[in-house]
Structure formats: structure tokens, C-alpha cells
C-alpha positions in Angstrom: 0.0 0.0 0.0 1.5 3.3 -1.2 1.7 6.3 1.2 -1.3 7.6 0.0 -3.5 4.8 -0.4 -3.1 4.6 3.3 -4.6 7.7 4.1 -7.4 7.0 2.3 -7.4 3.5 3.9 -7.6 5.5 7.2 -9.9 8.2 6.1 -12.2 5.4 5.0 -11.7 3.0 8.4 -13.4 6.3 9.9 -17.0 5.0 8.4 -16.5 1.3 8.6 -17.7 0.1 11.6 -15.8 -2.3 14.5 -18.0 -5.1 13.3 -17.3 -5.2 9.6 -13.8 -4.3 10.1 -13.6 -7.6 12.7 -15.3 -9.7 10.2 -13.4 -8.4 7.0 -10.6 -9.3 9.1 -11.8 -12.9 9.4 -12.5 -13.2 5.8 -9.1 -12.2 5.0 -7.1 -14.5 7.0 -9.2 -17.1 5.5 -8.8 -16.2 1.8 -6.2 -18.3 -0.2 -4.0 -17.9 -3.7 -3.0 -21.5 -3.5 -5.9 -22.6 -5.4 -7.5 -21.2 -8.5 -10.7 -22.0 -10.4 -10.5 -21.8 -14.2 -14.3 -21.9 -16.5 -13.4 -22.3 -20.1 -16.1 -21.8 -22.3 -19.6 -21.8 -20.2 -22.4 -21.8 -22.0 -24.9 -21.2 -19.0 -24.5 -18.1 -16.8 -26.1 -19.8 -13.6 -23.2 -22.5 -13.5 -20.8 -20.2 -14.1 -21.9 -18.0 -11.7 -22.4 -20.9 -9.1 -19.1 -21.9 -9.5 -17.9 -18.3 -8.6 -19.8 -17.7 -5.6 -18.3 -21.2 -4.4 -15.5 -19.9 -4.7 -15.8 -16.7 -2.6 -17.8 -18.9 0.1 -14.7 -21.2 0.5 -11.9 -18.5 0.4 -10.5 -18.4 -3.2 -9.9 -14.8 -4.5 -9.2 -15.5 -8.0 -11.3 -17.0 -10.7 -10.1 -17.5 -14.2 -13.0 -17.2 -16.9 -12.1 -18.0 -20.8 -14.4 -16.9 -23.2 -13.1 -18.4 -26.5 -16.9 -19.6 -27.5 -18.8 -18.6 -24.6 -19.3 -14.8 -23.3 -19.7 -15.5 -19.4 -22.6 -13.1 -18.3 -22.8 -12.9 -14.5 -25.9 -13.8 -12.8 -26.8 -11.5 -9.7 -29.3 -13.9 -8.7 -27.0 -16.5 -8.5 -24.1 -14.9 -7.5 -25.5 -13.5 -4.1 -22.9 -10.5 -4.5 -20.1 -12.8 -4.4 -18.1 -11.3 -7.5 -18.0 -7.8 -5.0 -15.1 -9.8 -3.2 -13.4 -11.5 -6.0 -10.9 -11.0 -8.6 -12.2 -12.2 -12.3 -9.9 -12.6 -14.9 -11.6 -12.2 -18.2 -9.8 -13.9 -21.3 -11.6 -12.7 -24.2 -9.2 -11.4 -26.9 -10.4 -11.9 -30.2 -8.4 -14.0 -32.8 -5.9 -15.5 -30.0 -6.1 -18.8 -27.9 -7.6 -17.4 -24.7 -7.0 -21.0 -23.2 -3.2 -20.6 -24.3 -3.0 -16.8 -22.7 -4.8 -18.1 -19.9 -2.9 -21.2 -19.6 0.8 -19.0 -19.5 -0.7 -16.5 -16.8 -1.0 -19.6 -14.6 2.3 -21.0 -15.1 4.2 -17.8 -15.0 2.6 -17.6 -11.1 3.7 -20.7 -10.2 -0.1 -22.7 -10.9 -0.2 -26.5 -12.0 -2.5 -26.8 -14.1 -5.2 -29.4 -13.5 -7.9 -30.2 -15.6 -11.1 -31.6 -14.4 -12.2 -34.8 -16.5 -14.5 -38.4 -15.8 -11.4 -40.1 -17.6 -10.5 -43.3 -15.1 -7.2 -42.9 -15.8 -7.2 -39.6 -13.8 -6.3 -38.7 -10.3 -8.4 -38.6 -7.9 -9.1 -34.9 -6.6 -8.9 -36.1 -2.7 -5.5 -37.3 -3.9 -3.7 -34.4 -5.6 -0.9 -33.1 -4.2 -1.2 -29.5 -2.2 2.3 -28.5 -1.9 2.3 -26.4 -4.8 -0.4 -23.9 -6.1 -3.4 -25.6 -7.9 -5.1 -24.4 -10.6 -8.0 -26.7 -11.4 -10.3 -26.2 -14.7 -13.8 -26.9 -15.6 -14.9 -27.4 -19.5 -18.4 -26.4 -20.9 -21.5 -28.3 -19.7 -21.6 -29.6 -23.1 -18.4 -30.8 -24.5 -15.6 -30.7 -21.4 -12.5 -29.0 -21.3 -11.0 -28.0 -25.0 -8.4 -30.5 -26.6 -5.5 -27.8 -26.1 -6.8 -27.4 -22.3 -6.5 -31.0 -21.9 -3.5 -31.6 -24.0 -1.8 -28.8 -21.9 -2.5 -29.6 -18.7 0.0 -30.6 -16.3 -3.0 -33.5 -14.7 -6.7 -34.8 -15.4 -8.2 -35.1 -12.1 -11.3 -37.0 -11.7 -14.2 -37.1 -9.3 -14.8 -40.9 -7.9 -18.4 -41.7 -8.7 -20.1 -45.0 -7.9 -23.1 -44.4 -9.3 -25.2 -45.8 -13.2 -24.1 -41.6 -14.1 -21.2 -40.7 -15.5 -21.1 -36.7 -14.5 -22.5 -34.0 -12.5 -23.0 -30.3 -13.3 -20.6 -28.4 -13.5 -21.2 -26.2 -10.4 -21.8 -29.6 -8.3 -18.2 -31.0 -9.6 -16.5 -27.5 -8.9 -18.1 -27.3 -5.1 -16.7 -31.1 -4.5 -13.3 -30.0 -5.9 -12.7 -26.8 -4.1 -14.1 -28.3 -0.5 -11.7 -31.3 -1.0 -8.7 -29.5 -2.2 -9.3 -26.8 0.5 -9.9 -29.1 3.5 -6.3 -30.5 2.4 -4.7 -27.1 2.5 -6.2 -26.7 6.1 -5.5 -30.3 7.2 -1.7 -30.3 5.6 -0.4 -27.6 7.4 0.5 -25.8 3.9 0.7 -21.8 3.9 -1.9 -21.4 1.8 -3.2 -18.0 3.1 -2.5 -14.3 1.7 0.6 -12.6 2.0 0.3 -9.2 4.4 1.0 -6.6 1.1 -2.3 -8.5 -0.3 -4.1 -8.5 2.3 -3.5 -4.8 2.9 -4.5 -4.2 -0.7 -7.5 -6.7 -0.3 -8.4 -4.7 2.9 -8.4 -1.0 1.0 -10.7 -2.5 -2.1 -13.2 -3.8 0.5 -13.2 -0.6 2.3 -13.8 1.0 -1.0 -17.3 -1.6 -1.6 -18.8 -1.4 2.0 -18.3 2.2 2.1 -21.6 4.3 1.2 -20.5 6.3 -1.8 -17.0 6.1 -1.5 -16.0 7.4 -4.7 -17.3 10.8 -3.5 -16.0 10.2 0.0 -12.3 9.6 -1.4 -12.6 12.2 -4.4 -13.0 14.7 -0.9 -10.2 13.6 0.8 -7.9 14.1 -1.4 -9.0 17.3 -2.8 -8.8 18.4 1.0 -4.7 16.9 1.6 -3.5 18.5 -1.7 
């Protein structure tokens, strides 16, 4: 946090009150970078937006959403408010491999990349490793992951079912995979939380949301210190 961003992290702290600034705090010490969620190509907004508000319920900031096919539209009903907390990172460039551009972002923070697919041959999600940072990614309700996300993926990870049915929706599959993986995280004694200069930056953009008209509020302050 730059010098000024913490005066107007102060000036803000002024209309937050002890109990949202206590249970922001909670949130943040619970929010993780280890894992990652990656939708490639949803065709229905309600999954899509199931899957993200998963996300933000168990702890994950970041949620990767390819549009090579598919324009994700988010789903307010769905999404309970949950994308206020997140980060989304849209990959929608036309006339490039969004997958590819996606797929390099990952790697170049340090991500495996797992992909998410019935194939028996596939790990087990409750048996990945959590040493490392996950990123785990979830194909169209349709057709599954693309042939370069599967083809590039470090890992197919698979669900164990023992049912007649072969699949489950897409948001049901995501909520089994982030609960597993998480519960590993917390059970492994892996450091799998936010580092403080992210928290810190986490902390000012929340400020920023819960705070009535804080646009106007900031625009003020800083008129008033120059």
C-alpha cells in the first residue's frame, strides 16, 4: 500500500464500523491464492456463476473465466454478491487462444495446471498433491474442457463416482473440488493463506465496496490533503 493509499485507507476506516472491520478481518485470514478455479467456455450463466460464488464462500480470490466460444454473463441472482469480493480474470481477446493466454498467466505464477475430466485414468481430486499452487479447470457443460486445455494440462483429475451416471454439473463438480482440495490445504499444514502486502490491498478494495458512496468520499479527501 503506497503512502497515499493509506490515508485514504484511514480516512475510509473512519465510516466502517468495529464489526465489519472484525469480520473483513476474518474473511481475509481465511482467503487463499493456493488454489484457482479456471471456467473455459460456459455456455450457462447460472453454472458459471455458481461456480464463482463457491469460490468466494470457501476462500478463493481469484477466478479464471475463458471466453473463446462462450461470453460469461454474470448472474446476480446467482451470484448472491459474491463477485464484489473476487478478482475475475476475463480472457476474451479476439483472434488469439484465450485458453493458451490463460494457460501462461497460470504457469508464470507458479499454478499446475489441472484439468477436471471423468477419464479413469485420472487422479483422484482427494489425492492431488497440495504442496504447490493448484489451478483446477472446468470445460463447458456440453463438450468438457477443449483439446488444447486437456493436451496442456499438467494432470486430469477425476471425481470418484459409484453411481449408473457418468457426470455431474458443472457447479456440483467445482463445489466437491474446491471443499476437497481446500480441506487439504487446512488439514496439511501448507501456507496457503495471503501474503500481508495482499491482504492490505484486499483490505483498502473492500473498504472502498462497503463504504456508502466512497467514490465521493475519497474524491474529498484528497482534494482536501492536496
Amino acid at each position: 500500500m503506497t503512502p497515499r493509499e493509506l490515508q485514504v485507507f484511514n480516512h475510509l476506516a473512519q465510516f466502517v464500523s468495529e464489526h465489519k472491520k472484525q469480520f473483513i478481518d476474518k474473511v481475509l485470514g481465511e482467503r487463499t491464492r493456493h488454489l484457482t478455479i479456471v471456467l473455459e467456455n460456459i455456455y450457462q450463466s447460472q453454472n458459471a456463476s455458481a461456480v464463482v460464488r463457491t469460490c468466494e464462500c470457501m476462500g478463493i480470490q481469484d477466478v479464471h473465466i475463458i471466453e473463446n466460444t462462450a461470453k460469461y454473463l454474470l448472474n446476480v441472482r446467482v451470484l448472491k454478491g459474491a463477485y464484489k469480493w473476487m478478482n475475475m480474470e476475463r480472457y476474451n481477446e479476439r483472434g488469439v487462444n484465450n485458453t493458451e493466454t490463460c494457460y501462461k498467466k497460470l504457469r508464470d505464477n507458479g499454478y499446475k495446471i489441472l484439468v477436471a475430466d471423468p477419464d479413469p485414468d485420472g487422479v483422484s481430486i482427494h489425492e492431488v498433491d497440495v504442496d504447490q499452487k493448484l489451478a483446477v479447470v472446468f470445460g463447458n457443460e456440453l463438450r468438457g474442457v477443449s483439446s488444447y486445455a486437456l493436451a496442456h494440462a499438467d494432470q486430469k483429475v477425476r471425481i470418484p463416482m459409484y453411481g449408473f451416471t457418468e457426470s455431474l454439473n458443472i457447479s456440483v463438480s467445482a463445489a466437491i473440488c474446491v471443499n476437497s482440495v481446500i480441506n487439504r490445504f487446512r488439514s496439511s499444514g501448507v501456507s496457503f493463506g495471503l501474503s500481508e502486502a495482499e491482504k492490505e490491498s484486499l483490505k483498502l478494495e473492500w473498504y472502498r465496496k462497503v463504504v456508502k458512496r466512497s467514490d465521493l468520499i475519497e474524491r474529498e479527501f484528497l482534494r482536501a490533503i492536496e
